[in-house]
C-alpha positions in Angstrom: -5.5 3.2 11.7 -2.2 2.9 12.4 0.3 4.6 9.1 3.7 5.0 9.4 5.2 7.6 7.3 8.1 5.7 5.1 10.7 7.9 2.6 10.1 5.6 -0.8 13.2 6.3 -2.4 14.8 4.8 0.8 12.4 1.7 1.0 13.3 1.1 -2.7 17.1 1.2 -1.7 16.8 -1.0 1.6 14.6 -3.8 -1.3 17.1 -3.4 -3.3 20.6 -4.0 -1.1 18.5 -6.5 0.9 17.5 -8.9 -2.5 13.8 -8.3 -1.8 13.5 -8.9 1.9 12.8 -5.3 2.9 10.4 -5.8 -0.3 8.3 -8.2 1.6 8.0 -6.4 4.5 7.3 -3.3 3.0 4.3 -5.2 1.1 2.9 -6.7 4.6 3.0 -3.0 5.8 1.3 -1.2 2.7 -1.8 -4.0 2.7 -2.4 -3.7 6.1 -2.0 0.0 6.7 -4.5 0.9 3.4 -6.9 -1.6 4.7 -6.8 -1.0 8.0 -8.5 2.6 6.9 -11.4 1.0 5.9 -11.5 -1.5 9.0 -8.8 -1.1 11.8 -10.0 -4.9 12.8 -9.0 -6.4 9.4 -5.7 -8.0 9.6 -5.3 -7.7 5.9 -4.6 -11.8 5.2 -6.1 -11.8 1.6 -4.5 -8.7 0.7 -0.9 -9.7 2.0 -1.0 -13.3 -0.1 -2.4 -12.0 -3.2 0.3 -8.9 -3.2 3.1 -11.4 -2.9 1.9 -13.9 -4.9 -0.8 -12.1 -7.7 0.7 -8.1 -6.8 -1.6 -6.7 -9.3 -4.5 -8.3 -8.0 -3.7 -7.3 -4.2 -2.6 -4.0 -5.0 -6.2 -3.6 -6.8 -8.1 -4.9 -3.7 -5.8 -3.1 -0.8 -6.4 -0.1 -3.0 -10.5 -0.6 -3.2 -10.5 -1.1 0.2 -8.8 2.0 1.0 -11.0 3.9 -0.9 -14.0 3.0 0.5 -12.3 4.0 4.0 -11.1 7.3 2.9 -14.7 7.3 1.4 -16.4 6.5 4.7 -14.1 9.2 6.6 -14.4 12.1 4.4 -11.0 12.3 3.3 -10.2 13.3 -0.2 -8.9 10.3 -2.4 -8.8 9.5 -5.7 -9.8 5.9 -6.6 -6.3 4.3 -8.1 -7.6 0.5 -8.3 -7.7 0.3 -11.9 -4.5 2.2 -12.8 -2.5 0.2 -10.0 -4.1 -3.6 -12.1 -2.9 -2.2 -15.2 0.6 -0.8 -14.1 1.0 -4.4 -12.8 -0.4 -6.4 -15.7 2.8 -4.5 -17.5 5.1 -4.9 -14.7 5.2 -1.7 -13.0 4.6 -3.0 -10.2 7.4 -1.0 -8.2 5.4 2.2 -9.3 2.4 0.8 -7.7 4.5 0.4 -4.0 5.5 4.0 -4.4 1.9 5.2 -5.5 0.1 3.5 -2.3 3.0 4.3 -0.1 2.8 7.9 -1.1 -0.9 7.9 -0.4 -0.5 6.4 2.9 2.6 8.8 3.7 -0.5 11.7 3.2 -2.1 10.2 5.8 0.2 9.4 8.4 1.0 11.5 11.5 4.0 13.9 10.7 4.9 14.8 14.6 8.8 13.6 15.0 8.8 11.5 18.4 
């Protein structure tokens, strides 16, 4: 379980200036740092394509999937899956990025190297 702590509001700016690029990236990070919660081992492959191509649909599984790994561990987390299909279904899907990316952020390490 490897999270890195990321500031949205910059993450939305860098996806912005950089016409989606940073957007891309940002979604291969968020799928495979929420599942790697549930297994460190899974490299996330469904979970990347569907966010990029079907977002609401690979936000809802990433988001299962973390779930069940915050679940397993004992850490307190409130199952989003549903809210983050419908916010895409409408076309919120930026909201969805910052949601998960503010959950992960709760679990990454906060020592400064």
């Amino acid at each position: 379980m490897n999270i890195k702590n990321r500031n949205i509001v910059v993450a939305i700016i860098l996806t912005i200036v950089t016409c989606g690029i940073y957007g891309i990236y940002w979604t291969i990070c968020l799928a495979r740092e929420s599942v790697s919660v549930k297994d460190p081992a899974d490299n996330a492959l469904l979970e990347i394509v569907l966010m990029l191509f079907l977002p609401f649909l690979g936000f809802f599984m990433a988001e299962k999937k973390f779930a069940e790994g915050c679940a397993e561990k004992g850490i307190a987390h409130t199952d989003n899956s549903i809210l983050y299909l419908i916010l895409g279904l409408v076309g919120l899907g930026i909201v969805n990025f910052c949601m998960m990316q503010n959950e992960l952020n709760k679990l990454a390490p906060t020592t400064a190297a």
